[in-house]
C-alpha positions in Angstrom: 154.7 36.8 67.2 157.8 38.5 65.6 155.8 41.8 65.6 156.1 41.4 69.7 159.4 40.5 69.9 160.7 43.4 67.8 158.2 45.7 70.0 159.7 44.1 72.9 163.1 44.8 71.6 162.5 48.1 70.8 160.6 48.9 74.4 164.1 46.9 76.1 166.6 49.4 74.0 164.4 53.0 75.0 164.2 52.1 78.6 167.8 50.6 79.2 170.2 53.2 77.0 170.9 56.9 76.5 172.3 58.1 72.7 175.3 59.1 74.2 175.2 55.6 76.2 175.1 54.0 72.4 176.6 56.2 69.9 179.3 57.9 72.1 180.3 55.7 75.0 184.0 57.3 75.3 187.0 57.3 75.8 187.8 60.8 75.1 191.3 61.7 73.2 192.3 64.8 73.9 195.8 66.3 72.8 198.0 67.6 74.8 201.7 69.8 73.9 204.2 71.6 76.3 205.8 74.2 75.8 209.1 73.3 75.8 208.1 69.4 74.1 208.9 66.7 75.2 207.6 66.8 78.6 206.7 63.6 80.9 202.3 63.0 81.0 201.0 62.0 84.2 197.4 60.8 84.1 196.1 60.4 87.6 199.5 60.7 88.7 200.3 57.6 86.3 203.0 58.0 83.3 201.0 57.7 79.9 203.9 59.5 77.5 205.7 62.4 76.5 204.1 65.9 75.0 203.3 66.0 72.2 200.5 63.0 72.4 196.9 62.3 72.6 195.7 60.9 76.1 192.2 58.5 76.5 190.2 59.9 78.9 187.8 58.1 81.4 184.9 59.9 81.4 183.3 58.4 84.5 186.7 59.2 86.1 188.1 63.0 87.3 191.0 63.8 85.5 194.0 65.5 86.0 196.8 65.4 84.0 200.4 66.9 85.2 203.6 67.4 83.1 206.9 67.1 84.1 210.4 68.0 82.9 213.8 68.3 84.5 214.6 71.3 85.4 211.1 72.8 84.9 208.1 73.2 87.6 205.5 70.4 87.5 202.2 72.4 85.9 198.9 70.5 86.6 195.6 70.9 84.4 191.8 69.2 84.9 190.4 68.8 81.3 187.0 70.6 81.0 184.6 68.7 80.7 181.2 69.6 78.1 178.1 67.9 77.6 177.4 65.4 75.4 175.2 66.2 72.3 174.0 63.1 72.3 172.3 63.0 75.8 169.6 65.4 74.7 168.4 63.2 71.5 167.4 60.7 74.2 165.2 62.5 75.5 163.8 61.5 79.3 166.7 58.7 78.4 169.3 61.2 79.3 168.9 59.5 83.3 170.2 56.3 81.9 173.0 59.2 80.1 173.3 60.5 83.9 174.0 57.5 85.6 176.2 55.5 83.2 178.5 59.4 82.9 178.1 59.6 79.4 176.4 62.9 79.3 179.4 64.7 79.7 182.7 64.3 78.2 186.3 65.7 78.1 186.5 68.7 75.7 188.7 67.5 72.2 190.1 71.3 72.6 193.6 70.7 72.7 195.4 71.2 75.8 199.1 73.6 75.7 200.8 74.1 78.8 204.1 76.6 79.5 206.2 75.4 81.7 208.6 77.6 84.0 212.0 76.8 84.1 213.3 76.2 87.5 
């Protein structure tokens, strides 16, 4: 009987999750600086802080992120994303991976931007 259930169990977790679904789910943090500091962080077009900060990423969301400064052009950037290490240890899995956008995420590579003074 308990032999079953932990089969069961075991047959339940490989067909319902992805390693990256598991062990990585996200958010990403990703850094991001401007060159000069102190620069306003839109996320989506909504304020999340002032450079220099780390922003949480939604993976299952595009990003873009734009910085603003008096007296400076806006500058605009779409994190790169990469794929997740962890979707390939599952295996055929990587579908659940797929559909629940865990097989990519945001890059950790930090994220500099030089504004241009108006």
């Amino acid at each position: 009987m308990k032999k079953s259930i932990l089969l069961s169990l075991v047959a339940f977790v490989m067909v319902f999750s992805g390693c990256a679904s598991i062990i990585d789910p996200g958010p990403d943090m990703v850094s991001v600086d401007s060159r000069p500091d102190g620069a306003t962080v839109l996320y989506n077009g909504e304020k999340v802080g002032q450079t220099p900060m780390d922003v949480e990423l939604d993976r299952s969301k595009s990003a873009v992120l734009t910085f603003e400064k008096d007296d400076y052009y806006p500058v605009s950037v779409s994190p790169a994303k990469v794929l997740n290490g962890w979707a390939l240890v599952g295996g055929i899995f990587i579908l659940v991976d797929l559909a629940f956008d865990n097989a990519n995420l945001y890059s950790s590579k930090p994220i500099v931007v030089t504004m241009t003074q108006k």
